[in-house]
C-alpha positions as CSV (number, residue, x, y, z in Angstrom):
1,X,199.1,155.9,300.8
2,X,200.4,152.4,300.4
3,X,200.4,151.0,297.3
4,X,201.2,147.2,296.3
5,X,201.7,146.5,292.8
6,X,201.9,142.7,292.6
7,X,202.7,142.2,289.0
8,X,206.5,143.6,289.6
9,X,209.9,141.4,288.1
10,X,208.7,139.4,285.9
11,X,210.3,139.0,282.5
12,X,209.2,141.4,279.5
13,X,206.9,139.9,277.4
14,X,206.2,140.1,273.7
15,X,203.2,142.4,272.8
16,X,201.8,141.7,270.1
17,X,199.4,144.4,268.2
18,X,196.0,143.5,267.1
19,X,193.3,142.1,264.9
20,X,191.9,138.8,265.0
21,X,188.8,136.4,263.4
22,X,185.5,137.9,261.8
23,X,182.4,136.6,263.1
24,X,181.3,134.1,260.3
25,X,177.3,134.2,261.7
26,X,175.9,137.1,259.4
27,X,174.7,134.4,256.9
28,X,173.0,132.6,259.1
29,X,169.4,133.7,260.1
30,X,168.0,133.9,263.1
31,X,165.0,135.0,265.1
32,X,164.7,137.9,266.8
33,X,163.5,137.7,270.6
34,X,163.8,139.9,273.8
35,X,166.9,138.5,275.5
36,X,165.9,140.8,278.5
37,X,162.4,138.7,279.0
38,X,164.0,135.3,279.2
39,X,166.9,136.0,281.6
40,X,167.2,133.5,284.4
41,X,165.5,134.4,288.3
42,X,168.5,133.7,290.2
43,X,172.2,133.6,290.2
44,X,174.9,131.0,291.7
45,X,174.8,131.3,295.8
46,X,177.4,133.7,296.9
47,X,178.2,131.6,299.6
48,X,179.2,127.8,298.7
49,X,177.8,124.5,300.6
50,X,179.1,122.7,303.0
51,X,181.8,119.9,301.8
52,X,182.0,117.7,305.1
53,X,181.3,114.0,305.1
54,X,177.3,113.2,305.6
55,X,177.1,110.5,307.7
56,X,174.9,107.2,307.5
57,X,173.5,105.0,309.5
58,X,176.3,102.7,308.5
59,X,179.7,103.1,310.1
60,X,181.8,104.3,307.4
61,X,180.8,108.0,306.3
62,X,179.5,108.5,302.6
63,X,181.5,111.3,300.6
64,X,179.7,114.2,299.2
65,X,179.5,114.1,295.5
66,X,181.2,117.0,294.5
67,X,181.5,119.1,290.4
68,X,185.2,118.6,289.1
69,X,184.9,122.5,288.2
70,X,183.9,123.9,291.1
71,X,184.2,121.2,294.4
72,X,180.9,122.3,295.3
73,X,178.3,119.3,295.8
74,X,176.2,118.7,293.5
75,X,172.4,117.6,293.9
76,X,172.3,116.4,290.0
77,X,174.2,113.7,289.6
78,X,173.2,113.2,285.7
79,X,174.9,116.9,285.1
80,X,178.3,115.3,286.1
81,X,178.1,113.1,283.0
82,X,177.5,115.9,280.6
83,X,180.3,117.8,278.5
84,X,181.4,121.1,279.4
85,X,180.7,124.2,277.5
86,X,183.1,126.4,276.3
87,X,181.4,129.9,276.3
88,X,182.7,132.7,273.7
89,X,180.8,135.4,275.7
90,X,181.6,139.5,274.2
91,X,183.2,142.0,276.5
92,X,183.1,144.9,274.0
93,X,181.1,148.0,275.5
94,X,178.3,147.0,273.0
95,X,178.0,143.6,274.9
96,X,177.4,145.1,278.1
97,X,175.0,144.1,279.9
98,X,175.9,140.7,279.8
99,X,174.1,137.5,280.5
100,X,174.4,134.2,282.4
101,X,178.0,134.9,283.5
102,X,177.6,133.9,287.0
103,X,176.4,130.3,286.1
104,X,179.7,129.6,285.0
105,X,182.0,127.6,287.3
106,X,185.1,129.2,285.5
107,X,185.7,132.1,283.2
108,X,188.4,132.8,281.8
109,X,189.1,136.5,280.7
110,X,191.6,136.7,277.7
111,X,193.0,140.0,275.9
112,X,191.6,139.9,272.0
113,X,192.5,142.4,269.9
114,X,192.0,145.9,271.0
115,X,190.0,144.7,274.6
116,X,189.2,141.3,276.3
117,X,186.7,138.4,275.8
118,X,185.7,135.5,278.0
119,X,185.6,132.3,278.1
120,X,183.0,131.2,280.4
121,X,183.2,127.4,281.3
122,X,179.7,125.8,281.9
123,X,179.3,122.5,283.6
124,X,177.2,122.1,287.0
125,X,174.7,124.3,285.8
126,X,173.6,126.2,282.9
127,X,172.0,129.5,281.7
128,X,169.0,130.1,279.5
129,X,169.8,132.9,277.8
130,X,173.4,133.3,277.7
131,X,175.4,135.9,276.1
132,X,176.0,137.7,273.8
133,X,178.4,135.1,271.7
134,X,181.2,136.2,270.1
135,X,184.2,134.4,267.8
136,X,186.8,132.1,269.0
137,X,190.3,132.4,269.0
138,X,193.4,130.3,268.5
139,X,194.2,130.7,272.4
140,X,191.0,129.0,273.2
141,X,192.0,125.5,271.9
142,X,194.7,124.9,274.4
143,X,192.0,126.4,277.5
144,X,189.7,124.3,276.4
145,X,191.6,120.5,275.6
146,X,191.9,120.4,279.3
147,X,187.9,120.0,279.8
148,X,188.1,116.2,277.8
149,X,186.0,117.7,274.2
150,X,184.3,120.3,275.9
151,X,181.4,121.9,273.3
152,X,182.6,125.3,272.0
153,X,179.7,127.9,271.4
154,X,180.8,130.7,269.9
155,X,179.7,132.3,266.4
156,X,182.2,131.3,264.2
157,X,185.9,132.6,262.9
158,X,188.1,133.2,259.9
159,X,189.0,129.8,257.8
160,X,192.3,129.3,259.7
161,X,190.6,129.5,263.1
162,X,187.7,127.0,262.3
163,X,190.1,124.7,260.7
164,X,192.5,124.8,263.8
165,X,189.1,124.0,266.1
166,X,188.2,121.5,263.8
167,X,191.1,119.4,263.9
168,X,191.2,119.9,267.8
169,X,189.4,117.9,270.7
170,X,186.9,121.0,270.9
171,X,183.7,120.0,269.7
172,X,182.6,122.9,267.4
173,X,179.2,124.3,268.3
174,X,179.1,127.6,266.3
175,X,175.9,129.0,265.0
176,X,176.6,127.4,261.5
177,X,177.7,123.7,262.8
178,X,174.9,123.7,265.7
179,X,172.2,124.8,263.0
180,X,168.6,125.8,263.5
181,X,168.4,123.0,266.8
182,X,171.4,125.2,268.5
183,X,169.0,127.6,269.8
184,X,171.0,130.3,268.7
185,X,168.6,133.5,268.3
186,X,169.3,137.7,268.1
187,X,168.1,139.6,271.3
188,X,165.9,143.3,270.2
189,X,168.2,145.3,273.1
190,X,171.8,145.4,271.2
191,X,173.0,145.7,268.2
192,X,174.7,143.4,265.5
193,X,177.4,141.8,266.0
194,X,176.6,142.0,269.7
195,X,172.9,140.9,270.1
196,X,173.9,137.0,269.6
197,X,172.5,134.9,272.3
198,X,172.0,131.0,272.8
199,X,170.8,128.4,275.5
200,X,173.0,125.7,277.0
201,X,170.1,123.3,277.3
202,X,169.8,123.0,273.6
203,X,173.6,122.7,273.6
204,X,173.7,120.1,275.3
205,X,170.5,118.5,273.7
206,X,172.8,118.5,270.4
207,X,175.9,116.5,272.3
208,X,175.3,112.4,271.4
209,X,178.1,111.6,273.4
210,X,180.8,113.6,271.3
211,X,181.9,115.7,274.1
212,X,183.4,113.9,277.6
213,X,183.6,114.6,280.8
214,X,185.8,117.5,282.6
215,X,188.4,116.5,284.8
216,X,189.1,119.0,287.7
217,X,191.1,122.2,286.6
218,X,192.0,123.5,289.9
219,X,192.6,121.6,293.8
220,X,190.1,123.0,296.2
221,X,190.5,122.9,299.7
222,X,191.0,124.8,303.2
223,X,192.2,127.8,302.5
224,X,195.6,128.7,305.1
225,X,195.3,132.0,306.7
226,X,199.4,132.7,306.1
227,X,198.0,134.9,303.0
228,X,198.3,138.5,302.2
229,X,195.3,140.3,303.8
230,X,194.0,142.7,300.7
231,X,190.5,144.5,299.5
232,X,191.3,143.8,295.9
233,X,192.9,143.6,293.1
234,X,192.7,146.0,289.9
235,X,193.4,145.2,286.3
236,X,193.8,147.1,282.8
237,X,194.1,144.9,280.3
238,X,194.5,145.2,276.6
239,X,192.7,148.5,274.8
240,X,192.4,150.3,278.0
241,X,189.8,147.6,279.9
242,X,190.0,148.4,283.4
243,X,188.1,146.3,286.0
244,X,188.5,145.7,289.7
245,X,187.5,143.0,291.8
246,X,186.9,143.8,295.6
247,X,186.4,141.4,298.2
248,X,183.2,141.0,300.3
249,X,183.5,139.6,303.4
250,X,179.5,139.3,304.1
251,X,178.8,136.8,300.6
252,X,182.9,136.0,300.5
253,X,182.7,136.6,296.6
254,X,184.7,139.2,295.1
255,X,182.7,141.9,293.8
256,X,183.8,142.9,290.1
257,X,183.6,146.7,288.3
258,X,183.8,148.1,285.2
259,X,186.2,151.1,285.2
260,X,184.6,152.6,288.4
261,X,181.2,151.5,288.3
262,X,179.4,147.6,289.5
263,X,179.8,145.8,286.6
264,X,176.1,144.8,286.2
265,X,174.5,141.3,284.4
266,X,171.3,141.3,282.9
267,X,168.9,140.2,285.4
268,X,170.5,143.2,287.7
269,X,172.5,140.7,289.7
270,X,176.5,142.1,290.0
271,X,179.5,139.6,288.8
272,X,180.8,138.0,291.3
273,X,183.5,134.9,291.8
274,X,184.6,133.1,295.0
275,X,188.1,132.9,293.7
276,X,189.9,135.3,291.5
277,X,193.2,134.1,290.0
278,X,195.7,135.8,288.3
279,X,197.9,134.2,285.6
280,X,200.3,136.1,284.0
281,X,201.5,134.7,280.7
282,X,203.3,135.2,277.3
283,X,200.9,136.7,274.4
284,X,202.4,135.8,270.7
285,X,201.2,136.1,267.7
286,X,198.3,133.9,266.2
287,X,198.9,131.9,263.4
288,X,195.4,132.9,262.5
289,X,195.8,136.5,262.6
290,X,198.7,138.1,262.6
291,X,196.6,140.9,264.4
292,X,195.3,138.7,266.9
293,X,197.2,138.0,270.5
294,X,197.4,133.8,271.5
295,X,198.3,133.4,275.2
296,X,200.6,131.0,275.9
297,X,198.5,128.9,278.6
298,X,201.1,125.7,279.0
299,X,204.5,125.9,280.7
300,X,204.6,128.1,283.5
301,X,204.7,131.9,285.1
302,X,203.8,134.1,288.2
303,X,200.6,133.3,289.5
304,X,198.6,135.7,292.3
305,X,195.3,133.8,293.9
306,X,192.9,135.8,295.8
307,X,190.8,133.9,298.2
308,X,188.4,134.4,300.9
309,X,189.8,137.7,301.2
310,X,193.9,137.2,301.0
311,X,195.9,137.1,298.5
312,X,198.5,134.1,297.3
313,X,201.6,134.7,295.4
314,X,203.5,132.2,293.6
315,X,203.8,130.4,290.3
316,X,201.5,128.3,287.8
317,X,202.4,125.2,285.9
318,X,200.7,123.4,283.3
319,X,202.4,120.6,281.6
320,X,200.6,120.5,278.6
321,X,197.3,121.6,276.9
322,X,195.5,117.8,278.2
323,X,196.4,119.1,281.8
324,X,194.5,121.2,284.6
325,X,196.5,123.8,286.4
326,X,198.9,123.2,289.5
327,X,198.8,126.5,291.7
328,X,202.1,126.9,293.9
329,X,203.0,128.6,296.7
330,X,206.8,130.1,297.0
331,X,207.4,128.2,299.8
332,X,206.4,125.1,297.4
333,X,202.8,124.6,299.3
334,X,200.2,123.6,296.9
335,X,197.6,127.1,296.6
336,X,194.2,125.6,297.1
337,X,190.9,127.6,296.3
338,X,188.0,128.2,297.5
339,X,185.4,125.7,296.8
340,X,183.3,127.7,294.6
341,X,182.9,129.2,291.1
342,X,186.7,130.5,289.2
343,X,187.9,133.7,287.5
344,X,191.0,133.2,285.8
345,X,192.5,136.1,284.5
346,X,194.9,135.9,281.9
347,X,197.3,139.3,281.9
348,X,200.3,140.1,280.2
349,X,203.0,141.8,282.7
350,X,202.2,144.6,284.9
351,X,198.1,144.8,284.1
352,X,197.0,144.1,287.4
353,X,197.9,145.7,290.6
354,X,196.9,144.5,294.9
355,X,195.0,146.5,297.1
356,X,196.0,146.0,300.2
357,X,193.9,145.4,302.9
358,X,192.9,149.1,304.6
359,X,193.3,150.4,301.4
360,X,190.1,151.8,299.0
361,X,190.4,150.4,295.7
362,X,189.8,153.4,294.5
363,X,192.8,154.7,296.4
364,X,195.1,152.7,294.1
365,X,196.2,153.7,290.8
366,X,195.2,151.7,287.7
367,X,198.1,149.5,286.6
């Protein structure tokens, strides 16, 4: 049985153990309301648009208006002027099911103390619910000074953590800062500190121009067809989270599992992304937490891309925390993705493994 571990040579990293910022929202009270009555109909289409020139009666072709975050085109040309929302969103079993993930146009997964979080990054469209929110972490301020003062929802942290956000370009958009207007609210179907749920829309009602707009993280493009043909890719990441994503050629979204089992949203729809990259990257020590991990998201390191079915390996480079990221192929090519919605997943060394094509994922070891 073949077996392709793609996360093989790189340099050792430094683990760090855990711990990390309390949730700072139990003062705060909110109303109680059925998070499973209010979930949204319908997820992102599996399958992105069409980015060709539409052409005019005039004889010079008008170019699509496409999202920065995504390189989809976009119908609502207002939402390109809004801020970008930095999304704490829980990953704890507690948490599960989830909701609104798959309105994000990237989400970044990031080991916390003892498990993972995301970081869900909402721009061309929004979610009403979404949820459950959780609290931030140092390694979110360099993710998030990319997105030009995206608004950070999250509920809160420790003193040294909301100082740190504070004094960054994150606008702060906890449960305490966005007040009783931040439509923050406590779902009936979890429980505390996992039932916290808000709405974008009254995020972004709340902005008056403090947050700007996101510059593109990522190039999209044509994808080459010189890439690894594989079925997946499988990850365990800190405190023993395993998921997998598998690759669907009929939507051409990778599917993503929990352990072995679809890993579910809400509404009943599965998670699903049209491009899954994987970033491996140095974890040290928060100066928030000594507990907590901080991923080192500037500089550079391996990079694998998995797109429309093949997989990309090469490097990542990100000059500083005001930059997007530059994707590269070994051969030097620029990686391009998928025009589409992103999950970025942030590993230390050896947490994620290839399936190769021909292969069950569940023929492959866990990493």
């Amino acid at each position: 049985m073949a077996r392709l571990a793609i996360l093989v040579g790189g340099a050792a990293l430094v683990v760090s153990s855990c711990g990390g910022g309390e949730d700072s929202s139990t003062s705060v009270a909110v109303a109680a309301t059925d998070v499973a009555s209010t979930v949204p109909d319908s997820t992102s289409p599996t399958t992105p648009p069409t980015t060709s020139l539409i052409t005019t009666s005039s004889t010079e072709p008008a170019p699509v208006t496409t999202a920065p975050l995504t390189g989809l085109p976009i119908d609502d040309i207002a939402a390109l002027d809004r801020p970008a929302l930095l999304v704490k969103i829980d990953n704890a079993p507690g948490a599960w099911p989830q909701t609104g993930i798959n309105q994000a146009d990237i989400v970044y997964e990031e080991n916390v103390e003892g498990w993972t979080r995301m970081a869900a990054v909402f721009h061309s469209q929004g979610s009403d619910p979404v949820g459950p929110i959780r609290s931030g972490r140092t390694q979110d301020i360099s993710l998030g000074t990319s997105l030009d003062r995206p608004l950070l929802v999250w509920s809160g942290g420790n003193a040294t953590t909301t100082r740190l956000i504070n004094r960054s370009e994150l606008v702060n958009m906890s449960i305490s800062a966005a007040g009783p207007n931040g439509g923050y609210f406590r779902s009936s179907d979890k429980r505390a500190p996992h039932n916290l749920f808000t709405r974008t829309s009254s995020i972004w009602a709340l902005d008056e121009g403090r947050g700007g707009r996101p510059p593109a993280q990522f190039s999209y493009g044509p994808t080459d067809d010189d890439g690894l043909p594989i079925t997946g890719v499988k990850l365990r990441m800190d405190g023993g989270m395993r998921a997998s994503w598998e690759y669907d050629g009929s939507s051409g979204t990778f599917l993503r599992s929990r352990d072995d089992d679809p890993h579910v949203l809400s509404d009943g729809a599965r998670i699903s992304t049209h491009n899954v990259v994987v970033l491996q990257c140095e974890y040290r020590t928060s100066v928030a937490d000594s507990r907590s991990p901080e991923a080192q998201t500037t500089g550079s390191g391996p990079a694998w891309v998995y797109v429309g079915g093949q997989m990309f390996e090469g490097s990542w480079a990100r000059a500083d925390e005001t930059s997007g990221w530059t994707l590269t192929s070994a051969s030097g090519e620029p990686i391009l993705l998928q025009p589409g919605r992103t999950w970025v997943e942030l590993i230390r060394a050896g947490q994620a493994v290839s399936v190769p094509s021909g292969t069950s994922i569940d023929d492959v070891p866990w990493p």
